[in-house]
MIDOSE-1310 file (N, C-alpha, C; in nm, 2 decimals, decimal comma, always signed):
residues 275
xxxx	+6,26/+11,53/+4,80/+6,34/+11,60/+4,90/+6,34/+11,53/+5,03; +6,49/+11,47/+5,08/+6,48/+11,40/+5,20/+6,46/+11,50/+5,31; +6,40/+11,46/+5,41/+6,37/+11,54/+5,54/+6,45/+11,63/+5,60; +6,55/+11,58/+5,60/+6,69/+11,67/+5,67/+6,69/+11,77/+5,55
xxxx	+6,73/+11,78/+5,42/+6,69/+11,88/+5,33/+6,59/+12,01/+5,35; +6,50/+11,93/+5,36/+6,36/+12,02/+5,38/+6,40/+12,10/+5,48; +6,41/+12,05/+5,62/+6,45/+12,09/+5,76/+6,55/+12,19/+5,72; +6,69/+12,22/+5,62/+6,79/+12,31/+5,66/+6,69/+12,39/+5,55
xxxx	+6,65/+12,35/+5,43/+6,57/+12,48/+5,33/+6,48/+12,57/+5,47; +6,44/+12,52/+5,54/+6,28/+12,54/+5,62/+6,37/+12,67/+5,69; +6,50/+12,62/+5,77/+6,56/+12,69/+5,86/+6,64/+12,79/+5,79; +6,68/+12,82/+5,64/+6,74/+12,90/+5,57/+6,61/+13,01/+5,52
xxxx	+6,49/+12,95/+5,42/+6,41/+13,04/+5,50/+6,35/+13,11/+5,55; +6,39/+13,05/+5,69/+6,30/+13,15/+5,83/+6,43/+13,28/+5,89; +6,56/+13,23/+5,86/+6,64/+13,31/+5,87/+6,67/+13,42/+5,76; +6,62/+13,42/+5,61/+6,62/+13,53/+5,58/+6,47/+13,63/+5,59
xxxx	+6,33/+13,54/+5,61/+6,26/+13,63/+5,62/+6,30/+13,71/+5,80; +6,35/+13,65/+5,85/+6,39/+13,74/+5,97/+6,46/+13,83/+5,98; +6,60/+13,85/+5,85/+6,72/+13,93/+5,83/+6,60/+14,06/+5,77; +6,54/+13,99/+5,67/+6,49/+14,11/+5,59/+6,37/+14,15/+5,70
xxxx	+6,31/+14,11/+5,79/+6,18/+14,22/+5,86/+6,32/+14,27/+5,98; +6,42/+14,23/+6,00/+6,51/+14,35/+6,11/+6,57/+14,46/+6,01; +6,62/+14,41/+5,87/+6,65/+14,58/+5,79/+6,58/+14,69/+5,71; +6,38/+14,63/+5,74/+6,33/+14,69/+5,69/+6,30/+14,81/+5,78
xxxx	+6,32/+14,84/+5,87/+6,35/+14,98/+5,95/+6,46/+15,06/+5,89; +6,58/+14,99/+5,91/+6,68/+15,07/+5,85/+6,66/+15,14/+5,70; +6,60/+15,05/+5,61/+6,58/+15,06/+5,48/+6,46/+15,14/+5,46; +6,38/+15,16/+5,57/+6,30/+15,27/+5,58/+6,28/+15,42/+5,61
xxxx	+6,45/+15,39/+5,70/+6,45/+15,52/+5,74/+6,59/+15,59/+5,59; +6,63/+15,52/+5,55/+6,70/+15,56/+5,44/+6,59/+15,63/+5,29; +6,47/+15,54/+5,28/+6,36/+15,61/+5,20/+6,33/+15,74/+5,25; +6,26/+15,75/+5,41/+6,23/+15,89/+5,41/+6,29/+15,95/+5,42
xxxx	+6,48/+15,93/+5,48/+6,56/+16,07/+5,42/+6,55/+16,08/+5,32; +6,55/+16,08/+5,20/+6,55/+16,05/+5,06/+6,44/+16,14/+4,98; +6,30/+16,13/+5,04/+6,21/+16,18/+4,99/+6,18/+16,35/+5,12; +6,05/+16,35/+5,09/+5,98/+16,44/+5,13/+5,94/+16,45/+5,26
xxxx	+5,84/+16,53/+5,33/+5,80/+16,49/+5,45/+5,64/+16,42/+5,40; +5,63/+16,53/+5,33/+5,48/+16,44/+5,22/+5,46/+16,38/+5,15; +5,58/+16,28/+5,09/+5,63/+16,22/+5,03/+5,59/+16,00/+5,15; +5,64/+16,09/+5,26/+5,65/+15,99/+5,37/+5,51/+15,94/+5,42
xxxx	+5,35/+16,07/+5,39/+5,26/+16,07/+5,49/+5,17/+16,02/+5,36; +5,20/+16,00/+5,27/+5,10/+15,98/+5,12/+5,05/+15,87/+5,15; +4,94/+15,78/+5,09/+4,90/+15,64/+5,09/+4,88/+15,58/+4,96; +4,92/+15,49/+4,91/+5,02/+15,41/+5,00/+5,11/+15,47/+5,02
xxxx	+5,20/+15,37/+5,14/+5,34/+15,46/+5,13/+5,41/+15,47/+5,01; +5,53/+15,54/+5,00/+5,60/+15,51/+4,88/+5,74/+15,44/+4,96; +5,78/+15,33/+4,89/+5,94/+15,22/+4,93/+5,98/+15,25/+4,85; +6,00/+15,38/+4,78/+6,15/+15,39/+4,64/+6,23/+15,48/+4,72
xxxx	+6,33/+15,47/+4,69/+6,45/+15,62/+4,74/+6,36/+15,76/+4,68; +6,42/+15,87/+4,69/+6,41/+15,99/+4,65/+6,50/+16,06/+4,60; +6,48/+16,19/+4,54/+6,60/+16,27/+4,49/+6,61/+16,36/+4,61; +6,57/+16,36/+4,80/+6,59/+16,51/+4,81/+6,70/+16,44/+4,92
xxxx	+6,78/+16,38/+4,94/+6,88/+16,37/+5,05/+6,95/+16,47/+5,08; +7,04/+16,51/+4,98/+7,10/+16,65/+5,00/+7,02/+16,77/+5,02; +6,87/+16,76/+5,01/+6,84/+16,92/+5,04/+6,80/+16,88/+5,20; +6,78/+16,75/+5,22/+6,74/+16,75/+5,34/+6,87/+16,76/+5,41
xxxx	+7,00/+16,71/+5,40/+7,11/+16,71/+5,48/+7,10/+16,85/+5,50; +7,10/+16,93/+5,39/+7,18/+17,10/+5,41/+7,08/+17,17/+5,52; +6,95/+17,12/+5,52/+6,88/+17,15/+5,63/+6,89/+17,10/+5,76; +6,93/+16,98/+5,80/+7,00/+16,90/+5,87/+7,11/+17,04/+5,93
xxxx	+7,22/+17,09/+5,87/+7,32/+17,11/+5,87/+7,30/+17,24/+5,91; +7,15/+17,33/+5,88/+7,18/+17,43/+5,87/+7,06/+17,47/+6,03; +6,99/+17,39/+6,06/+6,92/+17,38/+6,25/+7,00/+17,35/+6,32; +7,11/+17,25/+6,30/+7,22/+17,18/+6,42/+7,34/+17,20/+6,43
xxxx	+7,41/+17,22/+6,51/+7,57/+17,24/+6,47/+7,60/+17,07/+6,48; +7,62/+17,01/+6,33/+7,62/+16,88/+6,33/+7,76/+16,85/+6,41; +7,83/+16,87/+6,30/+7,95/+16,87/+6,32/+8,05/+16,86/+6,44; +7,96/+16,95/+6,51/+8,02/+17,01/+6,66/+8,02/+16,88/+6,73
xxxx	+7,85/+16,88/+6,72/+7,82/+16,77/+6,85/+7,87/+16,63/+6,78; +7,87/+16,60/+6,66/+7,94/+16,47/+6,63/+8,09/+16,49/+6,66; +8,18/+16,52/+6,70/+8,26/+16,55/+6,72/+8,29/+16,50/+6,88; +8,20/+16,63/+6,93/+8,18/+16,60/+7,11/+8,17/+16,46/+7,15
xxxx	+8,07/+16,39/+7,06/+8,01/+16,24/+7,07/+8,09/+16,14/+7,03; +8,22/+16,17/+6,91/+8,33/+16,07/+6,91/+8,41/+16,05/+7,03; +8,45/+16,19/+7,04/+8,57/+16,18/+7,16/+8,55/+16,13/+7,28; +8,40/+16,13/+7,31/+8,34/+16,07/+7,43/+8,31/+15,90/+7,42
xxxx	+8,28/+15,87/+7,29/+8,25/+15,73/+7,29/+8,40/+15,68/+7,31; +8,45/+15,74/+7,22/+8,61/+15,64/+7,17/+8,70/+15,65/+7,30; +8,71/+15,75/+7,40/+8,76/+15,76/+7,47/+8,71/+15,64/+7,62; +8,57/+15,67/+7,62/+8,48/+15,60/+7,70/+8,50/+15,41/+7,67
xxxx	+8,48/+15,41/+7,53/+8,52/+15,26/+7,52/+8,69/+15,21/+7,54; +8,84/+15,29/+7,52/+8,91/+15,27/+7,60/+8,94/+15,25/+7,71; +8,84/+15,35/+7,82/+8,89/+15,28/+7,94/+8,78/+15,15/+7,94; +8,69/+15,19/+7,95/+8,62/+15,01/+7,99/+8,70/+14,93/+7,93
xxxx	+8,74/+14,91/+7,79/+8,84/+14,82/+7,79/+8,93/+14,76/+7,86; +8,99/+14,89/+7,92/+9,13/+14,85/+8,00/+9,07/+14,81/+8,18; +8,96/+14,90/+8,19/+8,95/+14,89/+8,33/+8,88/+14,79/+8,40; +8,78/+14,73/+8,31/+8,71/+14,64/+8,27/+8,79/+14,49/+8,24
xxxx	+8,89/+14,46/+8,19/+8,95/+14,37/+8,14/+9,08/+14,36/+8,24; +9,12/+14,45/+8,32/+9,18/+14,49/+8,41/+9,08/+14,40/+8,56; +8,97/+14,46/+8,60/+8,93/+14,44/+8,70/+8,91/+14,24/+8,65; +8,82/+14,21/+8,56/+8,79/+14,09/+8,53/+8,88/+13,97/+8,51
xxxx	+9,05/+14,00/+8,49/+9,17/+13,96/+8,50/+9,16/+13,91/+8,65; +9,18/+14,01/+8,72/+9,19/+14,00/+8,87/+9,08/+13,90/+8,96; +8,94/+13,95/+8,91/+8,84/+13,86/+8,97/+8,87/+13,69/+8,94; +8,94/+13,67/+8,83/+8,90/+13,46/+8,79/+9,03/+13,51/+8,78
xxxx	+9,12/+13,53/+8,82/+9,27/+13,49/+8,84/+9,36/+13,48/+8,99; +9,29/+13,56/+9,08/+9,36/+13,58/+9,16/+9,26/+13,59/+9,29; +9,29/+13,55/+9,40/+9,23/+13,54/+9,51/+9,26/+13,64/+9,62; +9,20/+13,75/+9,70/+9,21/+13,82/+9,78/+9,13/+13,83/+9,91
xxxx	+9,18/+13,85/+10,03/+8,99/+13,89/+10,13/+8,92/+13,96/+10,04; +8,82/+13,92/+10,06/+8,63/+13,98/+10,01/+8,64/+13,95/+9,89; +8,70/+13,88/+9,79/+8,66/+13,87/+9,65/+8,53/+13,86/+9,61; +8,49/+13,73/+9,71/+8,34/+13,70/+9,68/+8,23/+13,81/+9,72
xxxx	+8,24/+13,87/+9,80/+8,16/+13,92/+9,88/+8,15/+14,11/+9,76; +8,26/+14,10/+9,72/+8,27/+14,20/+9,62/+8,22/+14,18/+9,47; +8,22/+14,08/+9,47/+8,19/+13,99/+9,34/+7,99/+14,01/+9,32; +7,97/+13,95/+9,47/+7,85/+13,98/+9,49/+7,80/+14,13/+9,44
xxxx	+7,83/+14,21/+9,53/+7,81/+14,37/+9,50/+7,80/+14,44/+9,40; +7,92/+14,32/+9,34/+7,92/+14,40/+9,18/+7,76/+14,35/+9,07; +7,79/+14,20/+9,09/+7,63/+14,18/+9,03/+7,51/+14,23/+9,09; +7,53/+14,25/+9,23/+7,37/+14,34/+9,28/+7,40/+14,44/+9,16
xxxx	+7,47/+14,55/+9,13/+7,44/+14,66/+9,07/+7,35/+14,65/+8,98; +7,33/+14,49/+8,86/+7,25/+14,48/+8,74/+7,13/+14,54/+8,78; +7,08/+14,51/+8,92/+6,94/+14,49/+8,93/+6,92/+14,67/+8,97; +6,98/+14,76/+9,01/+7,00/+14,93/+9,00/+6,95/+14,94/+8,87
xxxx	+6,84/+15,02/+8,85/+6,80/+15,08/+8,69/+6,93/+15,22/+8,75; +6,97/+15,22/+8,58/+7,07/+15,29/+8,58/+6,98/+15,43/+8,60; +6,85/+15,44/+8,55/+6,81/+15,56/+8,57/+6,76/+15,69/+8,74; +6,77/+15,53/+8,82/+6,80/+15,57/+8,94/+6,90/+15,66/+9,00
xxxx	+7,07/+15,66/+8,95/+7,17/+15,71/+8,95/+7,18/+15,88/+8,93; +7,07/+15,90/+8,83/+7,05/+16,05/+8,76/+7,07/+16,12/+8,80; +7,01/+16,17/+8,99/+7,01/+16,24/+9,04/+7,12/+16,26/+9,16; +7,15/+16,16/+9,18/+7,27/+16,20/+9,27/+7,37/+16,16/+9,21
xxxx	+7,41/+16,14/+9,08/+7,49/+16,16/+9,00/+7,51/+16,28/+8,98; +7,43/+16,35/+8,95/+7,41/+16,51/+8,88/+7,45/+16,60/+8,98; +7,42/+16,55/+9,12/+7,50/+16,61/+9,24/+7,64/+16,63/+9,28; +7,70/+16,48/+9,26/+7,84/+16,48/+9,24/+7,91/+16,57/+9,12
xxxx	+7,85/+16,56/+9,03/+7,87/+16,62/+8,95/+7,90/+16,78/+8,94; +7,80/+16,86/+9,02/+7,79/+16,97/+9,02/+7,86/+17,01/+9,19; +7,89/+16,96/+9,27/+7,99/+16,96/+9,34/+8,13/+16,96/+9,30; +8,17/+16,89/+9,20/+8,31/+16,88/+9,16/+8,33/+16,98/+9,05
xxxx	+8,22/+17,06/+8,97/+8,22/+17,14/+8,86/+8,24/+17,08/+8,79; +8,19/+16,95/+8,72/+8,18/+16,89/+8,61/+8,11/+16,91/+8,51; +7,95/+16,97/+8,55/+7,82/+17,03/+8,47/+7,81/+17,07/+8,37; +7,81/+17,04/+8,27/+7,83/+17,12/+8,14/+7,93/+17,03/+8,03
xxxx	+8,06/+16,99/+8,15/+8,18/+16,93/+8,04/+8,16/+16,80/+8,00; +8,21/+16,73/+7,91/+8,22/+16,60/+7,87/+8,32/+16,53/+7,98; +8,40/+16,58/+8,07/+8,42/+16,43/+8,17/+8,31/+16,39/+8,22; +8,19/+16,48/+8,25/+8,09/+16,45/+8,35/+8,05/+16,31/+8,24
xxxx	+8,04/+16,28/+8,13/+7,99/+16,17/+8,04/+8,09/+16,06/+8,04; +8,24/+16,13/+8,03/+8,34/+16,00/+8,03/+8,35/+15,92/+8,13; +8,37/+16,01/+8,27/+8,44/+15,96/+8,40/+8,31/+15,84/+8,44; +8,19/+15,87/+8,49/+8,09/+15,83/+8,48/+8,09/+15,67/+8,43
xxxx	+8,11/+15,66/+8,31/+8,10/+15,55/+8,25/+8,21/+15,45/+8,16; +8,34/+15,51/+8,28/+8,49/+15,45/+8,24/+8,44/+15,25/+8,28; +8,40/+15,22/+8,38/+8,41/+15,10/+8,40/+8,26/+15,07/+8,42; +8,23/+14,96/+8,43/+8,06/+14,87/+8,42/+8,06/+14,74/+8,50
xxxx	+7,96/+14,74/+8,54/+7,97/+14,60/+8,57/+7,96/+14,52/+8,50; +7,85/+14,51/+8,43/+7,85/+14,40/+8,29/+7,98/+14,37/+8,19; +8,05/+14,49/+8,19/+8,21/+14,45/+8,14/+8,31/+14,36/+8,24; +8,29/+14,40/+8,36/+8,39/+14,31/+8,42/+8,32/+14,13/+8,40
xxxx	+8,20/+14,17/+8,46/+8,11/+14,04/+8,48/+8,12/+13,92/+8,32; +8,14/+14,02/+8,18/+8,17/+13,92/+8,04/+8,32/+13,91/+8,06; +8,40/+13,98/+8,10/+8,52/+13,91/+8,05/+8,56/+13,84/+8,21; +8,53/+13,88/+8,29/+8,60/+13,76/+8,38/+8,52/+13,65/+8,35
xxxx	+8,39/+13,59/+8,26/+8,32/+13,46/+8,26/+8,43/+13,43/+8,11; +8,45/+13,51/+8,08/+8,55/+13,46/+7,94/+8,71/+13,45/+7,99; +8,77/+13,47/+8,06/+8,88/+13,48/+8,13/+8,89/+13,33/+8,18; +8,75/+13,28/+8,24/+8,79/+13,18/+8,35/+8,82/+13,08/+8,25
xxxx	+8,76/+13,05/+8,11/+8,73/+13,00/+8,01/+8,91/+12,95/+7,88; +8,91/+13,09/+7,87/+9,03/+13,12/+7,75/+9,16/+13,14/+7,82; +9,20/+13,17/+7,92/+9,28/+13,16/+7,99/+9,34/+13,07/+8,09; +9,44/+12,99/+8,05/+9,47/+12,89/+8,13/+9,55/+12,89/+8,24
xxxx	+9,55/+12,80/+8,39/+9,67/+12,91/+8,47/+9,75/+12,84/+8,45; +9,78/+12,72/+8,33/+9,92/+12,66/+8,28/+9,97/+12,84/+8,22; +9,91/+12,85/+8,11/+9,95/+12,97/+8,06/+10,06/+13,08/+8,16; +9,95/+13,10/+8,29/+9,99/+13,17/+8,41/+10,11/+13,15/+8,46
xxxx	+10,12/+13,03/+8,48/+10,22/+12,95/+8,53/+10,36/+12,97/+8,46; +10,39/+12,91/+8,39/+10,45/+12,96/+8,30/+10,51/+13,05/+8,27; +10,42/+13,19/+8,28/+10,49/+13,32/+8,24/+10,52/+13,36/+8,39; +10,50/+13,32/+8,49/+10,54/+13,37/+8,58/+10,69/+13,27/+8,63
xxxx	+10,67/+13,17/+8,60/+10,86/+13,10/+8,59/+10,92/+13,20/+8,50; +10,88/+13,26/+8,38/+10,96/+13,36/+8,31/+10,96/+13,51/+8,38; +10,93/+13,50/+8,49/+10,93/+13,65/+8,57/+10,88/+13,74/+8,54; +10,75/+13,73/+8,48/+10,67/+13,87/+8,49/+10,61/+13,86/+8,60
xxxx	+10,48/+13,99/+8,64/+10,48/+14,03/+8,72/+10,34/+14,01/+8,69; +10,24/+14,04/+8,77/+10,09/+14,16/+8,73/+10,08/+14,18/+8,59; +10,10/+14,29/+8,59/+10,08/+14,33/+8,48/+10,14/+14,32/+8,36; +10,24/+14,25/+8,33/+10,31/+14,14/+8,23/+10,25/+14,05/+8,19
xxxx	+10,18/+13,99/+8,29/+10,11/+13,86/+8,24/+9,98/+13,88/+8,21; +9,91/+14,01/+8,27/+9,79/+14,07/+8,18/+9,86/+14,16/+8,03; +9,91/+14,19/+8,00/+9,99/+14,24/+7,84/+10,01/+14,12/+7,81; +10,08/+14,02/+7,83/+10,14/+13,98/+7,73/+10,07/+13,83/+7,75
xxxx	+10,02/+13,77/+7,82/+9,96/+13,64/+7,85/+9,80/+13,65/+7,81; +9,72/+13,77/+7,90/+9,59/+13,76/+7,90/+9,51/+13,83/+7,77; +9,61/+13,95/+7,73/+9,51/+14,02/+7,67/+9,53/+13,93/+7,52; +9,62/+13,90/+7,43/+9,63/+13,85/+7,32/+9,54/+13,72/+7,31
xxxx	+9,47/+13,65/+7,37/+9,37/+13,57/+7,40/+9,20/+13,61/+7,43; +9,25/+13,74/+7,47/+9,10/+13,82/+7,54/+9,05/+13,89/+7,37; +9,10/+13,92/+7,30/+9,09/+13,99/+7,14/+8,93/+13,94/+7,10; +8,88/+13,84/+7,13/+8,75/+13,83/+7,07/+8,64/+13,88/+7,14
xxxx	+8,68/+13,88/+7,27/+8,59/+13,92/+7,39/+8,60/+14,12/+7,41; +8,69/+14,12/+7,38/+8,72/+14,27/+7,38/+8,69/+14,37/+7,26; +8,65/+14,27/+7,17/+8,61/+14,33/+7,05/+8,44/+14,31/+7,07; +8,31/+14,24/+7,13/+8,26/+14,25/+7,19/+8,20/+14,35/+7,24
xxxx	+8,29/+14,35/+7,41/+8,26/+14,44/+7,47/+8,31/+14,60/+7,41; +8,39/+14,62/+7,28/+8,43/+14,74/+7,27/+8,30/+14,79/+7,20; +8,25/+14,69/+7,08/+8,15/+14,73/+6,97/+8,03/+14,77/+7,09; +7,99/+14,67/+7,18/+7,91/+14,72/+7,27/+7,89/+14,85/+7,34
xxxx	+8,03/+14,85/+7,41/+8,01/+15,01/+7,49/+8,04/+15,10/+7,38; +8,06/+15,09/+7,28/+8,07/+15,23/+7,16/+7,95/+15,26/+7,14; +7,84/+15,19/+7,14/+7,72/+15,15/+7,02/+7,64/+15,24/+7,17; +7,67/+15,17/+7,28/+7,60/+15,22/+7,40/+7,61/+15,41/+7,46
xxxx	+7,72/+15,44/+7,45/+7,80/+15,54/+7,47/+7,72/+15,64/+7,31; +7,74/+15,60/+7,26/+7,69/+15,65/+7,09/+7,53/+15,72/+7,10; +7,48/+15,65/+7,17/+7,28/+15,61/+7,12/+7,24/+15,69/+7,25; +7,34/+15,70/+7,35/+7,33/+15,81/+7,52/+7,25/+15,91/+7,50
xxxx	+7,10/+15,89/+7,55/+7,05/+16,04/+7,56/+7,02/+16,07/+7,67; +6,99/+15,99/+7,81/+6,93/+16,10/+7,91/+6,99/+16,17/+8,00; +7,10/+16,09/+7,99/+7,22/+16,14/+8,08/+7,30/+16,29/+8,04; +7,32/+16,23/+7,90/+7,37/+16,40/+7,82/+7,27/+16,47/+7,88
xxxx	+7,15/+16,49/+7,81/+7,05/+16,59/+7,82/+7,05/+16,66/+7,94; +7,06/+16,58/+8,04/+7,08/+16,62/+8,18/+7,19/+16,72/+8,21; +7,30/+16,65/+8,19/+7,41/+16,72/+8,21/+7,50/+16,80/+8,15; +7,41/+16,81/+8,04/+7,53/+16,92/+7,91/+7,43/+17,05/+7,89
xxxx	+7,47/+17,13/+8,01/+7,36/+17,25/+8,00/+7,41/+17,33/+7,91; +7,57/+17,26/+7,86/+7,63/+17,41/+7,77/+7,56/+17,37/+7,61; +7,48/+17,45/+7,53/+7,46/+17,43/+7,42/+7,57/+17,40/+7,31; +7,67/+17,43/+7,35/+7,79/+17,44/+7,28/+7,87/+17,28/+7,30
xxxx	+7,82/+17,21/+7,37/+7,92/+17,07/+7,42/+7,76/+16,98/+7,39; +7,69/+16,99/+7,33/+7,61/+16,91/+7,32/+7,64/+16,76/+7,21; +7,57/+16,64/+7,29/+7,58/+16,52/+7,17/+7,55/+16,48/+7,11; +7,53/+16,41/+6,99/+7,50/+16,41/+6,84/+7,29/+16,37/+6,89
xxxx	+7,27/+16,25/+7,01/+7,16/+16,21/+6,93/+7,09/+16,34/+7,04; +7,12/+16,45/+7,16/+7,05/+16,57/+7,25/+7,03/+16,67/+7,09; +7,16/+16,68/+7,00/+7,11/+16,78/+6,92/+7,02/+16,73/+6,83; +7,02/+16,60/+6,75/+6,90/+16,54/+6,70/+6,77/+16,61/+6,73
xxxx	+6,79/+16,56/+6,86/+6,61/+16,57/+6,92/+6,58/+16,75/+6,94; +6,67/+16,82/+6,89/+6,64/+16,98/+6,87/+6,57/+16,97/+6,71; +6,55/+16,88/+6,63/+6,51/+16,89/+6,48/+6,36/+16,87/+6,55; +6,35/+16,83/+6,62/+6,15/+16,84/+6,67/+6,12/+16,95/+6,64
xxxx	+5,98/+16,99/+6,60/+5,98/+17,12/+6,62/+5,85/+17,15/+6,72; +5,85/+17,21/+6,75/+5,75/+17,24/+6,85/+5,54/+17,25/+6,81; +5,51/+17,25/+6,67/+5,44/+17,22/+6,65/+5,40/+17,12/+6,48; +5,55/+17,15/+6,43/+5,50/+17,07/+6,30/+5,67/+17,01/+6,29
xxxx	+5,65/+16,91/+6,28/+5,86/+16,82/+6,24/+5,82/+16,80/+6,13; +5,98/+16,84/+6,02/+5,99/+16,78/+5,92/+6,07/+16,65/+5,90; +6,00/+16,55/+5,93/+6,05/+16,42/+5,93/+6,16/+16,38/+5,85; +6,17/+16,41/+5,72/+6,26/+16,35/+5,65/+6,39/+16,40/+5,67
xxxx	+6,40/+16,57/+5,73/+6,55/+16,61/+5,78/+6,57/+16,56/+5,91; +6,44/+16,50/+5,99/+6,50/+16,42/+6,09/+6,55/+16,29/+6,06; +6,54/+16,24/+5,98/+6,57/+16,09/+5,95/+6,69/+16,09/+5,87; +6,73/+16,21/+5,79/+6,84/+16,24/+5,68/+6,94/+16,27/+5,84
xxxx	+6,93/+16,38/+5,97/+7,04/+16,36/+6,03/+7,07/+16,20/+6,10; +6,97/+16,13/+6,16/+6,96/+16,00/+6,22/+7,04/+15,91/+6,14; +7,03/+15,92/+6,01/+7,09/+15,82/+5,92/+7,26/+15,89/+5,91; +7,28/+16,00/+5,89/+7,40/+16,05/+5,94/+7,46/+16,00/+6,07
xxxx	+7,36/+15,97/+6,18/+7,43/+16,00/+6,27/+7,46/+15,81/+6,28; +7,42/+15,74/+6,20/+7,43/+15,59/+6,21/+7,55/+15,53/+6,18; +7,60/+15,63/+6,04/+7,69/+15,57/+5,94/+7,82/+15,56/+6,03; +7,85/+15,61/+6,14/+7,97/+15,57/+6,21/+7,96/+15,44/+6,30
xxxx	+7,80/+15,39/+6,35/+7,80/+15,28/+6,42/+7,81/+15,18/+6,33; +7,77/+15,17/+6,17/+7,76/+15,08/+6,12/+7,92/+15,02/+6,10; +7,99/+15,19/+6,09/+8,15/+15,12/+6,03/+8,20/+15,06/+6,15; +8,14/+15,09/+6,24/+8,21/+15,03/+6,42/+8,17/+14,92/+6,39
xxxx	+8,10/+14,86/+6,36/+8,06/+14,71/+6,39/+8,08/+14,64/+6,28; +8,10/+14,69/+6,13/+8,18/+14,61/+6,05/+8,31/+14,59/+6,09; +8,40/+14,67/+6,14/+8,60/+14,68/+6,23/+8,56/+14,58/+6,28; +8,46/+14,62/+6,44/+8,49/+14,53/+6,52/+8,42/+14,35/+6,52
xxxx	+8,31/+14,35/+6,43/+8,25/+14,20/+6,39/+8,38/+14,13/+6,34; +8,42/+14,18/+6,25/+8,54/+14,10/+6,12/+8,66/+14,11/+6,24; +8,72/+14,18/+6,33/+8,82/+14,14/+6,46/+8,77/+14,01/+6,51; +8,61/+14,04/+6,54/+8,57/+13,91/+6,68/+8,55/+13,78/+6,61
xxxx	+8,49/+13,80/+6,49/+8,51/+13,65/+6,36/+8,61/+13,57/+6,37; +8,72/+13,69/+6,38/+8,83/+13,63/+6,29/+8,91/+13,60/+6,40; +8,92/+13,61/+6,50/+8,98/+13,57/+6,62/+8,88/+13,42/+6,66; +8,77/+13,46/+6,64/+8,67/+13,34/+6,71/+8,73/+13,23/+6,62
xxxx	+8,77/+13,22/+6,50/+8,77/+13,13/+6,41/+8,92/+13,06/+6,45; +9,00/+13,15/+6,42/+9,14/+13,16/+6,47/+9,13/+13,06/+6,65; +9,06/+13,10/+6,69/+9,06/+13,00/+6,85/+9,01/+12,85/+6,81; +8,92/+12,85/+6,72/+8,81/+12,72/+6,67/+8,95/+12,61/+6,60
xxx	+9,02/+12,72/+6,54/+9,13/+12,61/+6,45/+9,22/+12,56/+6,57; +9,27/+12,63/+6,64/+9,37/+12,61/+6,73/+9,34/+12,46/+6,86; +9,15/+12,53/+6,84/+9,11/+12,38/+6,91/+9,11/+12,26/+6,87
């Protein structure tokens, strides 16, 4: 076996023993919905599936209003990753396209925010909040987290990149305006980047717990992972109906990031040929 041989076997691998120690969580938590709670605590463990998923879902189904709060938690993600999309790809357009007083000096401000733990925010967020009578509703979750910094900050470094101001140029001899040449110039180029940032803020918006917790005093508006953490129980959890809702509450992020991987592939590849 010549060297370079060895070298890609060596590097093929170390790349699946790495794939398989990141799904053995996953593949873990699918065993103990499956089984028992004493099924989970035995020694050795047991790694086979089980026969009790469904008795565990129906108990899942029958401590939480699943339904409800998965519901509350779509409309808030899917809504929430629209606007960052737009407002985000919107502001980021503007920053590496166009020149205005203070750009830089705004530019700055905006990356100070990284170094803000977001959990600083909590409290005088929760202020504004309950000054405007938000407390309780799901805008208090949407409005909150319509735009980001880190979204403008990836697509304007991908903008300055994929976007050319021949392109610019160009469509503005053909008389669009603003916002013509963001529709019809920027965004059909932005598609790999925006599938990115969408899979990201869904996955982020999705997995939200302190902020809910905080601000959804109504039991009735609560979100998928605040009602989760009501399957605790105060002195004994039955682990495997927690892990039977957890695994429920996954199977929409998994189909999010199969959509949006196979978009950002398939554009990425689509750019690769065109180069």
């Amino acid at each position: 076996m010549t060297q370079a041989r060895f070298a890609r076997v060596l590097a093929h691998l170390v790349l699946i023993i790495g794939a398989l120690i990141s799904l053995f969580p996953f593949y873990w938590m699918i065993v103990m919905a499956t089984n028992t709670t004493g099924d989970i605590f035995q020694f050795p463990p047991k790694l086979t599936f089980g026969s009790h998923l469904l008795g565990n879902i129906r108990n899942v189904l029958h401590n939480i209003d699943f339904f409800g709060s998965f519901l509350n938690t779509l409309l808030v993600a899917v809504v929430t990753t629209a606007l960052v999309l737009f407002f985000d790809s919107l502001a980021a357009f503007t920053f590496a396209k166009y020149d205005f007083p203070g750009k830089r000096v705004l530019f700055i401000i905006l990356l100070a925010t990284f170094m803000v733990p977001s959990q600083l925010s909590t409290v005088p967020l929760f202020v504004l909040m309950a000054h405007i009578g938000w407390v309780g509703s799901l805008p208090a979750l949407i409005v909150p987290g319509a735009v980001n910094a880190f979204g403008i900050f990836w697509m304007r470094q991908y903008i300055q990149g994929a976007v050319h101001d021949d392109l610019l140029d160009a469509g503005r001899l053909d008389g669009c305006n603003f916002f013509r040449l963001y529709r019809q110039v920027a965004i059909p180029v932005l598609r790999p980047a925006l599938a990115f940032l969408g899979i990201f803020t869904f996955v982020t918006v999705w997995n939200d717990y302190l902020w809910p917790l905080v601000v959804l005093v109504n039991p009735h508006r609560l979100t998928l992972q605040v009602a989760l953490s009501q399957l605790n129980g105060l002195y004994n959890t039955d682990y495997s109906m927690v892990m039977a809702g957890t695994l429920m509450a996954t199977v929409p992020l998994i189909l999010v990031f199969l959509l949006g991987a196979r978009q950002f592939i398939a554009n990425l590849a689509a750019g690769a040929i065109k180069a």
